[in-house]
C-alpha positions in Angstrom: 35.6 3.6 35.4 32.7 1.4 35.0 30.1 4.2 34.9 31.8 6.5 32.3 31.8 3.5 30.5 28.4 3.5 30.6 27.5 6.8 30.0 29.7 6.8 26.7 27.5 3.6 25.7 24.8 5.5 26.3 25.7 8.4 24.6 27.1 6.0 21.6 23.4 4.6 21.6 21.5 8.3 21.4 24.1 9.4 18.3 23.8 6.0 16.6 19.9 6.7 17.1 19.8 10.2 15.7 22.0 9.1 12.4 19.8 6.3 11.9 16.9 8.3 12.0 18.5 11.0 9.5 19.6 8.7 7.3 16.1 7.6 7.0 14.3 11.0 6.6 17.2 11.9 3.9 16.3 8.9 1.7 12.8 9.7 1.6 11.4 7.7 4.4 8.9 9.5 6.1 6.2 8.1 8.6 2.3 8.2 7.4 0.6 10.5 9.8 -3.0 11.4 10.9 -2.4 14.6 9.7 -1.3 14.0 6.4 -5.4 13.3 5.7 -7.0 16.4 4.2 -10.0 17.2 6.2 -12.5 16.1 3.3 -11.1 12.9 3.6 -11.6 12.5 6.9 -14.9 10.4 6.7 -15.2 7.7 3.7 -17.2 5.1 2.3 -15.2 2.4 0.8 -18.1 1.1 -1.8 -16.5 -2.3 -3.6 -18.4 -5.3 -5.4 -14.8 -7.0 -3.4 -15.9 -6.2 -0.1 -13.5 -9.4 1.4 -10.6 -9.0 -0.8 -7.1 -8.5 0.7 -6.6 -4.9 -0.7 -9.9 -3.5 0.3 -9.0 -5.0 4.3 -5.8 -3.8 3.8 -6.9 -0.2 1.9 -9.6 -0.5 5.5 -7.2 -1.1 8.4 -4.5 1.1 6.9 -7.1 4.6 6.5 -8.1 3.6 10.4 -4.6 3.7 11.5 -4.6 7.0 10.1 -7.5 8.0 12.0 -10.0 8.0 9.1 -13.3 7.0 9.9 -14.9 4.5 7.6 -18.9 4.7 7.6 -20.8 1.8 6.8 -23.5 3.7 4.9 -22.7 6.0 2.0 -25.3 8.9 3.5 -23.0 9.5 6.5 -20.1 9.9 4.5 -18.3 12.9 3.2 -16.9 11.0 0.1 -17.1 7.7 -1.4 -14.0 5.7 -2.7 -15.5 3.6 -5.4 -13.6 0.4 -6.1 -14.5 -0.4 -9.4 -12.0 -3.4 -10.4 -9.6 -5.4 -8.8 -8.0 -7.5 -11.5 -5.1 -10.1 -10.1 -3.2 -12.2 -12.8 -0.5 -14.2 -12.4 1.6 -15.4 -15.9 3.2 -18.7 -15.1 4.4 -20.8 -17.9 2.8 -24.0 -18.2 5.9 -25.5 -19.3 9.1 -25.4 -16.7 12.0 -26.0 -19.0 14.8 -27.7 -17.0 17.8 -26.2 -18.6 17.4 -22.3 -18.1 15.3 -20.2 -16.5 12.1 -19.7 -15.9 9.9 -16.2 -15.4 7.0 -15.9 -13.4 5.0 -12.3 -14.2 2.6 -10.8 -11.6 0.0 -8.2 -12.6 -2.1 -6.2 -9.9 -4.3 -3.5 -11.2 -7.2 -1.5 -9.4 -10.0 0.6 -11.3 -11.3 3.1 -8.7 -12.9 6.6 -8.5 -13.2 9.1 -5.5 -17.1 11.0 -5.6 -18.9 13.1 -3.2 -21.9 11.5 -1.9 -24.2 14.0 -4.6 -22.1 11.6 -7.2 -19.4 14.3 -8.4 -16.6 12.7 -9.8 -13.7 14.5 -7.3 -11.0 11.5 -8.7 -10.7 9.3 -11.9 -11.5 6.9 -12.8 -8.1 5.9 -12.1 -6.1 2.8 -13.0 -3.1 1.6 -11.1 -1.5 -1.2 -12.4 1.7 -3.2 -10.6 3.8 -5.3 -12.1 6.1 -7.8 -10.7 9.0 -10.1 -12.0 10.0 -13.6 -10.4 12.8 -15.2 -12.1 14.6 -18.5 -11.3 17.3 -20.2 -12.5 17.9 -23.8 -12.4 19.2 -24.4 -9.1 16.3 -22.8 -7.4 12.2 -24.5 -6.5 9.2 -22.8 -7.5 7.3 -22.8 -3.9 3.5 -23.6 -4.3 2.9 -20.5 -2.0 4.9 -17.8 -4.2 1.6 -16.7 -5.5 0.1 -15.6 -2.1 3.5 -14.2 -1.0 3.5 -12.1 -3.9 0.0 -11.0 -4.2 0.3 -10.3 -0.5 3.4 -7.8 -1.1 1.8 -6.0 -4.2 -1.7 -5.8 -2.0 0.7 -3.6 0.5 2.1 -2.0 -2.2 -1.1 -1.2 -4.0 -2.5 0.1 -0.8 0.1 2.9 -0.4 -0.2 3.8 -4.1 -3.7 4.9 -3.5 -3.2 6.1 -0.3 -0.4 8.6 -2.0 -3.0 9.3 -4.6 -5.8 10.2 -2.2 -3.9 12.1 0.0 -1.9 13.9 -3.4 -5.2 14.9 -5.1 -7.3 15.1 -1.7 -5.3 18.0 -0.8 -6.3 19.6 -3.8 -10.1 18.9 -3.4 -12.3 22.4 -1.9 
């Protein structure tokens, strides 16, 4: 009794797995994958004034993962992503009224241009601008660290948006 018991767990746990999994693939989720990079992408130059800021790490590790090589000199590369801007602004009121609530605003916006290494303009310039919305009510604390929670979640989200826009309009590049 004790083994068909655990074969039906077993089985319980596969089924569970499989719906799981096609419940994800039917809401859109899909995996980023190696292959998903056009070929011309496949070697880049990430050229930024902002070499140390979040998103260009971030824009870095995430086009490695994906098997992209990143060359550290723009001869050796077969395009260039040109970072031209990264503008981060947070609105907070200066004055916290006590009695209602209180709306933080978040921008995130990136200036950037793809180019072959002849300088033809392949991509852009583009803009992508993110905008967030933190609101609290009375009962809640503004946390001194919101800022870097939030800029840390639109970097991530930023990333992807150009990621989708490279590999969108890389596909389309001869």
């Amino acid at each position: 009794m004790r083994k068909v018991l655990d074969k039906i767990r077993v089985i319980f746990l596969i089924l569970i797995s499989v719906l799981i999994c096609n419940a994800l693939v039917g809401c859109g989720f899909q995996p980023r994958l190696s292959g998903d990079v056009p070929s011309c992408l496949r070697s880049i130059y990430i050229d930024s004034s902002q070499f140390c800021d979040p998103l260009i790490i971030q824009l870095r590790k995430t086009l490695q993962a994906l098997t992209v090589h990143i060359t550290k000199q723009k001869e050796t590369a077969l395009v260039i992503l040109r970072i031209i801007d990264i503008h981060w602004k947070p609105l907070i009121p200066n004055i916290l009224y006590s009695n209602g609530t209180t709306s933080y605003i978040y921008l995130l916006s990136v200036d950037f241009d793809l180019e072959t290494r002849n300088g033809k303009i392949l991509i852009g310039p583009k803009n992508i601008t993110l905008q967030r919305h933190l609101i609290q009510n009375i009962s809640q604390v503004y946390t001194p660290n919101a800022n870097q929670l939030m800029k840390k979640e639109m970097v991530e989200a930023m990333v992807s948006l150009i990621y989708r826009v490279l590999i969108v309009y890389g596909g389309k590049i001869k």
